[in-house]
Structures are given as structure tokens and as C-alpha cells.
ROKETOR-564886 format. One record per residue: x, y, z of N, C-alpha, C, O in turn. Coordinates in steps of 0.2 Angstrom, whole numbers, padded with zeros to 4 digits, always signed. Layout:
<pts>
XYZXYZXYZXYZ...
</pts>
This chain:
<pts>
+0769+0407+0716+0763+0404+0718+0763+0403+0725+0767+0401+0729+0757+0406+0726+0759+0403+0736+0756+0397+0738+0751+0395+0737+0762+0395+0742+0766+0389+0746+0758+0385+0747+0754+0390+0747+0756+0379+0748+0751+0376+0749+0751+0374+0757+0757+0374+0759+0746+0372+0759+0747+0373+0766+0749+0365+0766+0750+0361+0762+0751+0364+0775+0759+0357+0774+0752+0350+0777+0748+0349+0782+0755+0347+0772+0749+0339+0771+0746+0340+0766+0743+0335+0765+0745+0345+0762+0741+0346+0757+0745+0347+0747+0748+0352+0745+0744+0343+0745+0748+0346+0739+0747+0350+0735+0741+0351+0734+0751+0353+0731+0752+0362+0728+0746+0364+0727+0743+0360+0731+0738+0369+0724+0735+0370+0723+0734+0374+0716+0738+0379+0716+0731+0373+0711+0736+0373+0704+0726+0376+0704+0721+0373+0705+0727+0384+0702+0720+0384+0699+0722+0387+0694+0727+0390+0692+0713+0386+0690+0713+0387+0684+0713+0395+0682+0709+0398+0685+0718+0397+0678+0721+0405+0678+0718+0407+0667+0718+0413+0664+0717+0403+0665+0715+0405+0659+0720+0408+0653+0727+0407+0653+0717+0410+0649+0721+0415+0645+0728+0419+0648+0733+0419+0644+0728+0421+0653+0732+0427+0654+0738+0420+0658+0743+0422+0658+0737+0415+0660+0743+0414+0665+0749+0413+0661+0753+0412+0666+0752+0413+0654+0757+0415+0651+0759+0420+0653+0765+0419+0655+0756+0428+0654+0757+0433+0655+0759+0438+0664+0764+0441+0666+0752+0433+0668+0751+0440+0673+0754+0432+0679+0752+0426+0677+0757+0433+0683+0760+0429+0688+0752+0427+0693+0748+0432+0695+0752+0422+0695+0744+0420+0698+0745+0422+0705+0751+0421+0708+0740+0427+0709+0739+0427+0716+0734+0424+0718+0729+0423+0715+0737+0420+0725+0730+0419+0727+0723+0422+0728+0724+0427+0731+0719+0421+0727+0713+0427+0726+0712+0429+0737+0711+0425+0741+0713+0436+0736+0712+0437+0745+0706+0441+0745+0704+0442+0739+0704+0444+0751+0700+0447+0753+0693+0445+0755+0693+0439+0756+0688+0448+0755+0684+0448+0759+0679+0444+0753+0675+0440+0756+0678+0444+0747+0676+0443+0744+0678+0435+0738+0676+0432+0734+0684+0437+0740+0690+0431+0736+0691+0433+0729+0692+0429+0725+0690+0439+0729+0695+0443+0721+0700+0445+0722+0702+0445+0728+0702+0446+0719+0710+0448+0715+0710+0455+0717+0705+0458+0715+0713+0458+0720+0713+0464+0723+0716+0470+0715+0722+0471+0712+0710+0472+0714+0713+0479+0708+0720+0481+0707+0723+0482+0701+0723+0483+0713+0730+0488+0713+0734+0482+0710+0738+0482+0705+0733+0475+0714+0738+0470+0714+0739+0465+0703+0743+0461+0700+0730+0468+0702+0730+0465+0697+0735+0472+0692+0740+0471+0690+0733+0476+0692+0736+0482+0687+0744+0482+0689+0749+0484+0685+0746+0481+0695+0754+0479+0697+0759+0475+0692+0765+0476+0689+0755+0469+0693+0754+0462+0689+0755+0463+0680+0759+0461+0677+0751+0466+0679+0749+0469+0672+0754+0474+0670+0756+0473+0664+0756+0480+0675+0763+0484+0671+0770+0478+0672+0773+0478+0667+0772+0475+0677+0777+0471+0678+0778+0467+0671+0783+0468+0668+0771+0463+0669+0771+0458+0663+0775+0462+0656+0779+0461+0652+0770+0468+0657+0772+0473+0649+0779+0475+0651+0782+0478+0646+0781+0474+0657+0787+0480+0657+0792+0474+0656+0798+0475+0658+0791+0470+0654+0797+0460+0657+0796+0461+0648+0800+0461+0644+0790+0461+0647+0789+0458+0638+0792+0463+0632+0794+0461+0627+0792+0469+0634+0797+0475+0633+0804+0474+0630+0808+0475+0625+0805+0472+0639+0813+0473+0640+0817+0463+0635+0823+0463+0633+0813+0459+0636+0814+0453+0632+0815+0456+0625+0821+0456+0623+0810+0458+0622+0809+0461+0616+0815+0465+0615+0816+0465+0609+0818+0468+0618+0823+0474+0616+0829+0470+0619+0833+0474+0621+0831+0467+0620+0837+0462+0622+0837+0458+0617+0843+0456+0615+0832+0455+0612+0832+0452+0607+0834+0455+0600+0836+0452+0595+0832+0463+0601+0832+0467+0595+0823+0464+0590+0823+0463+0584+0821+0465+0593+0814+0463+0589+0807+0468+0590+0802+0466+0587+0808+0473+0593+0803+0480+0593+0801+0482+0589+0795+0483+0588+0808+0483+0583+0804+0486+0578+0801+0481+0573+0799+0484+0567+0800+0477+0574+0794+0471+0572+0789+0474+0574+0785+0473+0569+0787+0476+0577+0780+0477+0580+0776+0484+0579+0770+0485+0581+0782+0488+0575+0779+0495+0571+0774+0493+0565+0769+0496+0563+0775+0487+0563+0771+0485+0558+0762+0484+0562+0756+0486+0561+0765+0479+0567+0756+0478+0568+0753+0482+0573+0747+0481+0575+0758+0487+0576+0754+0493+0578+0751+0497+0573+0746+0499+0575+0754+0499+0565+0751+0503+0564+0745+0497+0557+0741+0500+0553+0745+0490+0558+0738+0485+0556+0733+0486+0561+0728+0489+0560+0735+0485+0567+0730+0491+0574+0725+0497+0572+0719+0498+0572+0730+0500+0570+0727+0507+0566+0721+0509+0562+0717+0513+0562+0724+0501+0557+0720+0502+0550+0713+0499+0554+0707+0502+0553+0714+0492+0557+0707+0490+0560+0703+0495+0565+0697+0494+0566+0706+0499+0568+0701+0504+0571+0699+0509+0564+0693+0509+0563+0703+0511+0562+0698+0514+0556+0692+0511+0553+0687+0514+0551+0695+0506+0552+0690+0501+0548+0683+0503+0554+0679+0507+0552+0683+0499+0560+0678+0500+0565+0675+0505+0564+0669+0503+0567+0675+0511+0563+0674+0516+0565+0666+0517+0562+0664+0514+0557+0662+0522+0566+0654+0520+0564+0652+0525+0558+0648+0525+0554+0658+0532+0559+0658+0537+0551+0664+0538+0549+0669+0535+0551+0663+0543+0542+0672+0543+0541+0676+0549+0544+0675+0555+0543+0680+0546+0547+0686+0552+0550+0690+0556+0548+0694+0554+0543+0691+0563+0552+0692+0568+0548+0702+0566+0549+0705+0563+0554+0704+0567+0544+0711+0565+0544+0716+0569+0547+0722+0568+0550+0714+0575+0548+0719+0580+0556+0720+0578+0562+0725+0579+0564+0714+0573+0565+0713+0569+0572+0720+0564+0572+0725+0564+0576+0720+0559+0566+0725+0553+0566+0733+0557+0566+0738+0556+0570+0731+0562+0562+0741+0567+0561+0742+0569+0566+0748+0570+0567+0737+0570+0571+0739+0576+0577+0743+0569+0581+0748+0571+0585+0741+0564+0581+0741+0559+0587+0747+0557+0583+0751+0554+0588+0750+0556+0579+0756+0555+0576+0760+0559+0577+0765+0558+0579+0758+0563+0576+0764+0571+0579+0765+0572+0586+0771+0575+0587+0761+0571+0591+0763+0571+0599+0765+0565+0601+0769+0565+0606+0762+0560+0598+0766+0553+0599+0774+0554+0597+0778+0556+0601+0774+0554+0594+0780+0554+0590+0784+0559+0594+0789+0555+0597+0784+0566+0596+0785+0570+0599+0786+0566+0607+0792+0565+0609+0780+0565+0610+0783+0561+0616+0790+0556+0618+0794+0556+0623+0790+0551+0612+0794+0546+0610+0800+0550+0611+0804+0548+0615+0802+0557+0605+0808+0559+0607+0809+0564+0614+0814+0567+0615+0804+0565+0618+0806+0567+0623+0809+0562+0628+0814+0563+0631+0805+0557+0628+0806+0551+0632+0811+0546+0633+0811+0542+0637+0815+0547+0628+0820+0543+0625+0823+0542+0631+0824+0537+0633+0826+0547+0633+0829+0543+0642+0827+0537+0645+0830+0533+0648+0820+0537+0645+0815+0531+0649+0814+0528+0643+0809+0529+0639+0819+0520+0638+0817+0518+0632+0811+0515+0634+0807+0514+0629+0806+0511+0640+0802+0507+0639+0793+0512+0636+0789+0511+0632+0794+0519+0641+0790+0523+0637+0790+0525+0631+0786+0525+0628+0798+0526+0629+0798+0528+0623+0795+0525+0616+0793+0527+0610+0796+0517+0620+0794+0513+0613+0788+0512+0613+0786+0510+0607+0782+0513+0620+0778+0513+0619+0772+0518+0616+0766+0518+0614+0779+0524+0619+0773+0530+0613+0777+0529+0605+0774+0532+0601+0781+0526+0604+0782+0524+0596+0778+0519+0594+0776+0520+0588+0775+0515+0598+0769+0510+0597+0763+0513+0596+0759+0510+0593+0761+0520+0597+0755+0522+0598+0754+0526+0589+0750+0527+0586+0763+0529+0589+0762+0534+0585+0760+0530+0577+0757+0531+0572+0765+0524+0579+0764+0520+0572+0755+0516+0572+0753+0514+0567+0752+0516+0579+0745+0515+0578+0740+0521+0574+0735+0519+0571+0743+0528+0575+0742+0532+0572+0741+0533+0567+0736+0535+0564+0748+0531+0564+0750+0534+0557+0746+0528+0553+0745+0529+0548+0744+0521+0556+0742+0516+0551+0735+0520+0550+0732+0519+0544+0731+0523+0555+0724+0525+0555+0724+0530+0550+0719+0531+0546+0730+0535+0552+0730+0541+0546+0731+0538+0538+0726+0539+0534+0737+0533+0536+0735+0531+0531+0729+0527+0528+0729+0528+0522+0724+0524+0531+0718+0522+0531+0712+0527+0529+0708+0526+0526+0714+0532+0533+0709+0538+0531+0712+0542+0525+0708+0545+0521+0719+0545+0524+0719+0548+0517+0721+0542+0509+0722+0544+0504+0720+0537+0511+0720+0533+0506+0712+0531+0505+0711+0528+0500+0708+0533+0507+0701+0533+0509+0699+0539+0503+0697+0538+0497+0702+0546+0506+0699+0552+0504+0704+0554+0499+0704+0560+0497+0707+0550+0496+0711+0552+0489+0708+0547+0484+0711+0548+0479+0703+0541+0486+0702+0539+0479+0695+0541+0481+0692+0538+0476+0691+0543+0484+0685+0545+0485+0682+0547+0479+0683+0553+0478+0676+0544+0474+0673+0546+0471+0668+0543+0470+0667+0538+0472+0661+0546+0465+0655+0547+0465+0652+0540+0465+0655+0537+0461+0647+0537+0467+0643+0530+0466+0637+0531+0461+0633+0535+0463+0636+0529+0458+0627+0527+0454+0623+0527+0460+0623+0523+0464+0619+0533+0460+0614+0532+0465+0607+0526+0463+0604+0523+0467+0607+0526+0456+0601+0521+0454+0602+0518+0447+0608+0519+0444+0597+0515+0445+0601+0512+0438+0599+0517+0433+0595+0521+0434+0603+0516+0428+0602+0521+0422+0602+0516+0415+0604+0510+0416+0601+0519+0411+0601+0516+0404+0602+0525+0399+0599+0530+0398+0610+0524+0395+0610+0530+0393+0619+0529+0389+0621+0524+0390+0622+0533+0387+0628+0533+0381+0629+0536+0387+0626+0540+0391+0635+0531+0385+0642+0532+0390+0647+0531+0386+0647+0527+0381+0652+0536+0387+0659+0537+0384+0666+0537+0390+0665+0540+0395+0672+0535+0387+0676+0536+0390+0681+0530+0387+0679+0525+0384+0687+0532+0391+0695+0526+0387+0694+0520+0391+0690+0520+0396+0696+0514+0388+0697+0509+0390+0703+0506+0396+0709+0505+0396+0699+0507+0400+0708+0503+0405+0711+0498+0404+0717+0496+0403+0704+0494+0405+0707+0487+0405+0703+0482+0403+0697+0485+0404+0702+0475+0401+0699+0473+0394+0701+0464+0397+0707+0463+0398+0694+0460+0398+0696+0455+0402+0693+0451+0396+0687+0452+0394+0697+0444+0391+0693+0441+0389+0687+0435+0391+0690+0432+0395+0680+0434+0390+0676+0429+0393+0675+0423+0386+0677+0423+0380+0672+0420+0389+0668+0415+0384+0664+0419+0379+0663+0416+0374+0659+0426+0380+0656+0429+0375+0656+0435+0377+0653+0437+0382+0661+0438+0373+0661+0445+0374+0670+0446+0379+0675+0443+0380+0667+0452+0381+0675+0454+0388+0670+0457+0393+0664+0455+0394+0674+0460+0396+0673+0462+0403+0677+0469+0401+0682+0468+0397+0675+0475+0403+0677+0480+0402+0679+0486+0407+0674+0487+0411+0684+0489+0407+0683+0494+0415+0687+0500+0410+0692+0500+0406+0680+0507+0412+0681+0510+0407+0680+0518+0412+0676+0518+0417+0685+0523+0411+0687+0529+0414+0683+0533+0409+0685+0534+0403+0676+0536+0415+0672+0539+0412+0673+0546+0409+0674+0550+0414+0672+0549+0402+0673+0551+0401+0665+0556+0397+0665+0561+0393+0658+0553+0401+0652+0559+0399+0649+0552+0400+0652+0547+0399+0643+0553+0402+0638+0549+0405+0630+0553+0404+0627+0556+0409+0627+0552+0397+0620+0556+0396+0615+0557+0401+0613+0552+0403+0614+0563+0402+0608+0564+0408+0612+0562+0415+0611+0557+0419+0617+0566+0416+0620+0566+0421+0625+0571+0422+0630+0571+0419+0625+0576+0429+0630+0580+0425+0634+0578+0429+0633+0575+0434+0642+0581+0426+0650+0578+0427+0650+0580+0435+0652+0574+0434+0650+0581+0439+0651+0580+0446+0649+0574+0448+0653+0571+0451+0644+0572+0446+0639+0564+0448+0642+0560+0443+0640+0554+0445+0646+0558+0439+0650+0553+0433+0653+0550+0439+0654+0553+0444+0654+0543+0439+0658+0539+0442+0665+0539+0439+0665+0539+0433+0670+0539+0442+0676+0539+0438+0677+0533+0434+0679+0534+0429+0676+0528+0436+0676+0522+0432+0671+0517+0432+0670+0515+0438+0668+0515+0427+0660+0510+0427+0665+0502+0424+0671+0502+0421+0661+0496+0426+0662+0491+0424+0659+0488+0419+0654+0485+0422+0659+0486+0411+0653+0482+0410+0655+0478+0404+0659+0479+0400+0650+0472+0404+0653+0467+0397+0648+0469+0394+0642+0471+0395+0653+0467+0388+0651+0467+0382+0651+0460+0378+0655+0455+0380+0646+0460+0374+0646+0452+0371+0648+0453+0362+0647+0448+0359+0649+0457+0360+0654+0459+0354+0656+0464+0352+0655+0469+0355+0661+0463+0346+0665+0471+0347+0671+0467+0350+0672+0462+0353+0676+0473+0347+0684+0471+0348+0685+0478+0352+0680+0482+0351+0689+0479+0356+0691+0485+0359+0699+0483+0362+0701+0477+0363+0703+0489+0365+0710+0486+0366+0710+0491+0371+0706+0495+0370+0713+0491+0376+0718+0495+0382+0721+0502+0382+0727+0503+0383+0716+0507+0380+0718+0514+0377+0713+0517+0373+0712+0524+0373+0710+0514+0371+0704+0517+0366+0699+0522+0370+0698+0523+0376+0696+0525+0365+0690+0529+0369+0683+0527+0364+0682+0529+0358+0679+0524+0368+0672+0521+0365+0665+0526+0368+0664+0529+0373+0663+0524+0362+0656+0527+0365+0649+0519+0364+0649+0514+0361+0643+0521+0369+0640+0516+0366+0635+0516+0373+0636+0519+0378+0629+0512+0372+0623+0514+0375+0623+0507+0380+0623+0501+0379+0624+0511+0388+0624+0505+0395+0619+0506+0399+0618+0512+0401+0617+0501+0399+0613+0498+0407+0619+0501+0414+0624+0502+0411+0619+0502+0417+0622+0505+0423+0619+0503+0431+0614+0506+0433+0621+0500+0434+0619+0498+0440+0624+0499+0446+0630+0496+0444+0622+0502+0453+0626+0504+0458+0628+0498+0458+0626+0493+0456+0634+0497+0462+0639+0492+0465+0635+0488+0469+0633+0491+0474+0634+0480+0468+0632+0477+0473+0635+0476+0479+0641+0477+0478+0633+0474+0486+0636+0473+0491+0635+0466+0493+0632+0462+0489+0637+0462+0499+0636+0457+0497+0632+0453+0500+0628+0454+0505+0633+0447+0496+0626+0446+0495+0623+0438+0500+0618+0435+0499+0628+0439+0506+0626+0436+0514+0630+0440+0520+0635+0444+0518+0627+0440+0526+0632+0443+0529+0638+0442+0530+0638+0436+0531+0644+0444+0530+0649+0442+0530+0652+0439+0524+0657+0436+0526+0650+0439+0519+0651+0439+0511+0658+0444+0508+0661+0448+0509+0658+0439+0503+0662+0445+0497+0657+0452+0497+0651+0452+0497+0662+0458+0497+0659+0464+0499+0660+0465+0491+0665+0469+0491+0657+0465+0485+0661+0467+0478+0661+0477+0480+0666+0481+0478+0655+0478+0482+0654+0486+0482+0660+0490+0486+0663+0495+0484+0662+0485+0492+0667+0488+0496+0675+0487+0490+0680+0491+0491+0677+0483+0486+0682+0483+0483+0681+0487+0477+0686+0490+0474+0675+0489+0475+0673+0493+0470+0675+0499+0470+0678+0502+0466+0674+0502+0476+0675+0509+0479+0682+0508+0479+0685+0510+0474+0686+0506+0484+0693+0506+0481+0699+0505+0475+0705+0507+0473+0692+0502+0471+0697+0504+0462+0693+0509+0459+0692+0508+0453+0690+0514+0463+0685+0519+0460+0681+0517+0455+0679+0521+0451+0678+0510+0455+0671+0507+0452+0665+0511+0454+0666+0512+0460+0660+0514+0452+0654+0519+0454+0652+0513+0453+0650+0510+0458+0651+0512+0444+0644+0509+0443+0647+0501+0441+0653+0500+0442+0641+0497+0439+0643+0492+0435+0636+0490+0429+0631+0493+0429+0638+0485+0425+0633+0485+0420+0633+0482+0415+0634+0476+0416+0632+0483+0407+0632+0479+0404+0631+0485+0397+0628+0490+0398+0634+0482+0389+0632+0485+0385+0628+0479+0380+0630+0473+0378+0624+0481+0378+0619+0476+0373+0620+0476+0366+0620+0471+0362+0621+0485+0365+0621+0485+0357+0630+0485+0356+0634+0483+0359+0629+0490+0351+0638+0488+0346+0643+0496+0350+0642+0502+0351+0649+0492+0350+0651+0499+0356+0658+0500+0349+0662+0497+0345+0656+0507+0350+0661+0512+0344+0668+0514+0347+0670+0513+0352+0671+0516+0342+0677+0521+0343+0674+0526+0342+0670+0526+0338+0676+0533+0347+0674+0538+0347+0680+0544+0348+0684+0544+0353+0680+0547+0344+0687+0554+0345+0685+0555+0354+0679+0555+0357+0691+0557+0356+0693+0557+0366+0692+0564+0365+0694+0567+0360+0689+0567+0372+0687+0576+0372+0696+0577+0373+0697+0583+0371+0700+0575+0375+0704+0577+0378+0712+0569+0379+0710+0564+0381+0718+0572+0377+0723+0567+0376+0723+0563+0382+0724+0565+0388+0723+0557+0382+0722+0553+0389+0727+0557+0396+0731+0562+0394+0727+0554+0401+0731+0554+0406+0740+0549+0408+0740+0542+0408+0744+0551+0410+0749+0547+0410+0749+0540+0413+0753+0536+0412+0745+0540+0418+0743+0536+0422+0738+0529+0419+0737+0523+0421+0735+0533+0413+0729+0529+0410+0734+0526+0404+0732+0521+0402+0739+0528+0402+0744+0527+0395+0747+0520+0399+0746+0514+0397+0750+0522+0407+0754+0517+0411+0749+0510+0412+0751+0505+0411+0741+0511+0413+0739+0505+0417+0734+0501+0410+0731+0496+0411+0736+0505+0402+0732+0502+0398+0739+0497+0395+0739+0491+0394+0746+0501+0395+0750+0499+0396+0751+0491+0397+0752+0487+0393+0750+0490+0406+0752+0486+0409+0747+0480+0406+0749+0474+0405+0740+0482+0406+0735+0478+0404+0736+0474+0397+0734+0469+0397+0739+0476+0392+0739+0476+0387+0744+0471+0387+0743+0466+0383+0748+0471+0389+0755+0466+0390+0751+0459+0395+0753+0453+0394+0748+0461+0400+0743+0454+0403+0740+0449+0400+0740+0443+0402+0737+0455+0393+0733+0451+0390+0736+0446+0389+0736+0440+0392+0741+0447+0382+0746+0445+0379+0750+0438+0383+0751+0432+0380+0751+0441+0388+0754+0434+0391+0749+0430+0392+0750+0424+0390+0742+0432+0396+0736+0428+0394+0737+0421+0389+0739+0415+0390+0734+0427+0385+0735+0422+0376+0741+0417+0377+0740+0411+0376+0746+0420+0378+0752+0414+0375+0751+0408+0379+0750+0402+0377+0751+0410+0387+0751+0405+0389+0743+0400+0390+0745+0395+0393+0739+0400+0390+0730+0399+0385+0734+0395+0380+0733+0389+0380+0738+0399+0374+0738+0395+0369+0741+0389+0369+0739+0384+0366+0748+0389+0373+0753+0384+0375+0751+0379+0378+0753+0374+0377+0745+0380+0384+0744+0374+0387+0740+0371+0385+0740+0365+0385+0733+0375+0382+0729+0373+0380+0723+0372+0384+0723+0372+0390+0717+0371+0381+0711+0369+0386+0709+0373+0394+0709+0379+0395+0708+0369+0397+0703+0373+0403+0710+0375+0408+0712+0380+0411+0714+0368+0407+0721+0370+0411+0726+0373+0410+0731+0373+0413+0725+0378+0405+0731+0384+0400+0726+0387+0405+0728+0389+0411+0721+0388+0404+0715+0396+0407+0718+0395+0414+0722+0399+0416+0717+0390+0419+0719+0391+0424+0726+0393+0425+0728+0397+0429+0730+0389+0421+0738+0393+0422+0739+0400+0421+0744+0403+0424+0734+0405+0416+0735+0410+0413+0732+0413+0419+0735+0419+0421+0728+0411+0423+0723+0413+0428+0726+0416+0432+0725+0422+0433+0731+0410+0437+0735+0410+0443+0742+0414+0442+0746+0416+0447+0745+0416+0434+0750+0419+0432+0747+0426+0432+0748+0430+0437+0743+0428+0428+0741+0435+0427+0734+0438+0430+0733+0444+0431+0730+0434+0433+0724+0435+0438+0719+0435+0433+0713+0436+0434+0722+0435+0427+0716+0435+0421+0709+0427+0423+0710+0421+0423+0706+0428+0423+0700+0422+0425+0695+0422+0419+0693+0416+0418+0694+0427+0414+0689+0428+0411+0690+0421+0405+0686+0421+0400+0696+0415+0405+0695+0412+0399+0692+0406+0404+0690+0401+0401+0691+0405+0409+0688+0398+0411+0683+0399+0412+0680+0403+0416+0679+0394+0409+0671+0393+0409+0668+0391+0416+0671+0389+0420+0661+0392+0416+0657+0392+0422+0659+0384+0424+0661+0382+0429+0657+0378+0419+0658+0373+0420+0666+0371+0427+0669+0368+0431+0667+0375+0423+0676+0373+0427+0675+0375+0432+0674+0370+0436+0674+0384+0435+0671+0387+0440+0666+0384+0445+0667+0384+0451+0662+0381+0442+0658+0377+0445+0663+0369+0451+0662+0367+0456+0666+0367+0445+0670+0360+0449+0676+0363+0454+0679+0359+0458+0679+0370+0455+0683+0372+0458+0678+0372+0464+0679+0369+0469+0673+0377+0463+0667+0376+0468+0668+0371+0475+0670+0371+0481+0667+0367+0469+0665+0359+0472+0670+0359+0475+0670+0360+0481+0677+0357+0472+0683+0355+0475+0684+0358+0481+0686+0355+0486+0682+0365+0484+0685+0369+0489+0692+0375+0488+0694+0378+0492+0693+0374+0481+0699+0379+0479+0697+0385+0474+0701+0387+0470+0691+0387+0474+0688+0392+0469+0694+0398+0472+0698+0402+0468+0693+0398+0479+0697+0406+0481+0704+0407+0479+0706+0413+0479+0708+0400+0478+0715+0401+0475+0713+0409+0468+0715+0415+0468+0709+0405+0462+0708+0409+0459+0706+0415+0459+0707+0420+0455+0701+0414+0464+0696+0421+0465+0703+0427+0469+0705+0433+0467+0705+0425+0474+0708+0428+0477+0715+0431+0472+0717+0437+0471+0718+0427+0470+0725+0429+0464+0723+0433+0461+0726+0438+0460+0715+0433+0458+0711+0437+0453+0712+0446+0453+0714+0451+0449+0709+0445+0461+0707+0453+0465+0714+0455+0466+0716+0460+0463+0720+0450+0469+0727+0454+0472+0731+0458+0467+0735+0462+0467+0729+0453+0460+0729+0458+0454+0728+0464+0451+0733+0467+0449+0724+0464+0452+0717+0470+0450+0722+0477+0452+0724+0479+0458+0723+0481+0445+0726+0489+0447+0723+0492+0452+0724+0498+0453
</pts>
């Protein structure tokens, strides 16, 4: 800080945000700014000090992680979807740089920071373009067939998430991979292939700004449609032996339920649903009543949230 003039004591001004960071100069010039060269001086010195602390500590590679959290957030920002070549390329000359540079470790870890900003944006966009599949452009009403993934019990009826297998009046390019819908009777189990006649409606979005986005988690568990069955839903012979992947997560489902139930049975009451709840993300035995007073309390998200980080 420069010296304050003599009789007068120190002059302490207000420096903001960065004065953790950038060493304060007196503001000089003709105009009393910060002269440019001296601010970007200031500014490689800070980064080149916060570096070299970090690497004396051994804590750099901490920070591969939320360079390539950086990544995902610029993807996300992004106003279309990007082509996944752009992100690899920048991964690979990053990367590339880093091992050229390695003589100079403070560039090198810098361009290691970039590559892992990189690679977090490329995995963002091919975790994008590999579950990519078709949405409900409009509502339908029409038999729907396909296996049962997964089978959520409610107060009336279940909740069903069903990998479509034929969608009437619609041809199989446009089928959504997977539709969501309850049913209010009928038994069905985690593996079956049903047929049976649904209402079908696109994924809603949400429903204030800044809301739960259901449409946007939809799409990442390959939800197209959502909807509802009214009349009686069938067993129907599968055009074809399910997939290993659908054996594994009917599988998994089916074992959920099960602990569901036992522990429901054990506790008993609204307090078994909520313990079954918070164990297995299973929700569908607590009634709206309840839902309603968690509301109230301020803790609805405990369950809502456990519910989703659940979810195959």
C-alpha cells in the first residue's frame, strides 16, 4: 500500500471483492484509474502466487474436478446443441500443450485446467447425444405396448415406466423410448410386456420460472411421453426377448419394491412410507395428506429430492 502522506494517517480505501486477491494500487493518472498494464500485472502475479501455494500444498489436482463442473456449466449455457468434435479437439491440444509445457509446471497446469474444462463439456454433450431420443410431439390416445421397467406403488393404482415396444398410429422412428403412466388397477411386475390403451401427453416443463423442470429430467431417463391408462392393462406376448439391461433394472426394481413393502410393513403407517421413502426413493405409499403437511413443514425436498437421485 503506498505510504500515506506525514500527519496524516494511513488511507485505507474501499477495494471490494478482489482485495483478497490483487495487491491495491493507488489509483494514478490523469483520470485517477488504475492503469490497465499495472491492473493485468497484478492479476498474472495473484494467479501465478495462487498456483504456486496450491502446488506446495499438493492440492491442484483438486481442482480437475471443478474445472471440468466449468465445462458441464458452459454446456448447459449454450443457446444450441454442440457438435461433440469442438469439445475433443480442445481436449486433445489442451492436453497436448500440457505435455509440451511441462518444463513451465505453472502453464502446464493451466492448460491441464482447460483440458479438464474440456473434457467436462465433451462429457456433457456425448452423455446428451447417447440417451437422445424421440418426445410426443402432441397428445395421443391409442394402445401402447412394451416391458415394464419399473412399477411404483400409490394410493390407487401404481405409476408405471414402460420401454416402448409399438405405439398405434405412429411409426417406430417417432415411438418414444420410454412413456410414464398410472394405472388405477391391474397387477403388473418389473419385466412383463403389457398392452393396453393410453392417453399420452408430451413431457411437461415447468410450471414457474425457475421451477422443477420435470421435462428436462424426463429426457435424461429417456421419458418421451407421460400419461395415464383408464381401462384394464394386459399381458401381451414381447415381439422379441427383452434386453440385458432391461432384465438388470427390472431386476433392480423389483428387489426395491420388496424392501419397500417390508419396511411399510414394519413401521407401519404414514411413518414406514416415509422411512421406505428416504431408504429406497420409493414415495408412491405416502398419501397427499402427508405431502401436503411436509409442504407446510418446509422438508417436502428431503423426499422429493432422495426420490429423483434414485431414479435409474
Amino acid at each position: 500500500m503506498t505510504p500515506a502522506p506525514s500527519g496524516q494517517g494511513e488511507r485505507v480505501p474501499r477495494r471490494g471483492a478482489l482485495a483478497a486477491v490483487l495487491p491495491w494500487r493507488r489509483p494514478t493518472g490523469r483520470f485517477g484509474g488504475v492503469r490497465l498494464g499495472l491492473a493485468i500485472a497484478d492479476l498474472r502475479n495473484a494467479v501465478s502466487a495462487t498456483l504456486s501455494r496450491e502446488a506446495e500444498r499438493r492440492r491442484l489436482f483438486l481442482w480437475l474436478p471443478v474445472a471440468m463442473g466449468i465445462g458441464i456449466l458452459l454446456y448447459f449455457a449454450a443457446d444450441a446443441e454442440p457438435a461433440l468434435w469442438a469439445p475433443l479437439t480442445g481436449v486433445t491440444l489442451a492436453a497436448a500443450a500440457a505435455m509440451l509445457l511441462r518444463s513451465r509446471p505453472r502453464l502446464a497446469w493451466l492448460c491441464l485446467g482447460l483440458a479438464a474444462a474440456f473434457a467436462g463439456f465433451a462429457a456433457a454433450a456425448w452423455r446428451t447425444a447417447t440417451i437422445a431420443a424421440p418426445l410426443l410431439e402432441r397428445p395421443r390416445v391409442g394402445q401402447v405396448s412394451g416391458f415394464v421397467e419399473s412399477v411404483e406403488a400409490r394410493d390407487a393404482g401404481a405409476r408405471l415406466v414402460i420401454r416402448v415396444t409399438g405405439i398405434a398410429g405412429l411409426e417406430r422412428p417417432l415411438w418414444p423410448k420410454r412413456v410414464r403412466v398410472n394405472i388405477r388397477s391391474g397387477t403388473v411386475a418389473p419385466g412383463d410386456h403389457v398392452a393396453a390403451v393410453a392417453r399420452l401427453l408430451p413431457p411437461p416443463g415447468p410450471a414457474r420460472p425457475g421451477g422443477y423442470d420435470f421435462g428436462r429430467d424426463a429426457f435424461f431417463r429417456g421419458i418421451g411421453a407421460v400419461g395415464s391408462i383408464a381401462g384394464k392393462i394386459a399381458l401381451s406376448p414381447p415381439p422379441h426377448p427383452p434386453d440385458w439391461d432391461l432384465r438388470l433394472a427390472a431386476a433392480i426394481d423389483g428387489a426395491r419394491n420388496a424392501l419397500t413393502q417390508r419396511i411399510a410393513s414394519v413401521a407401519g403407517g404414514q411413518a414406514g412410507a416415509m422411512a421406505a421413502a428416504l431408504v429406497t426413493g420409493k414415495r408412491g405409499l405416502i398419501t397427499e395428506t402427508t405431502n401436503a403437511d411436509l409442504r407446510a413443514a418446509g422438508i417436502y425436498h428431503i423426499v422429493m429430492c432422495d426420490s429423483i437421485c434414485r431414479q435409474p
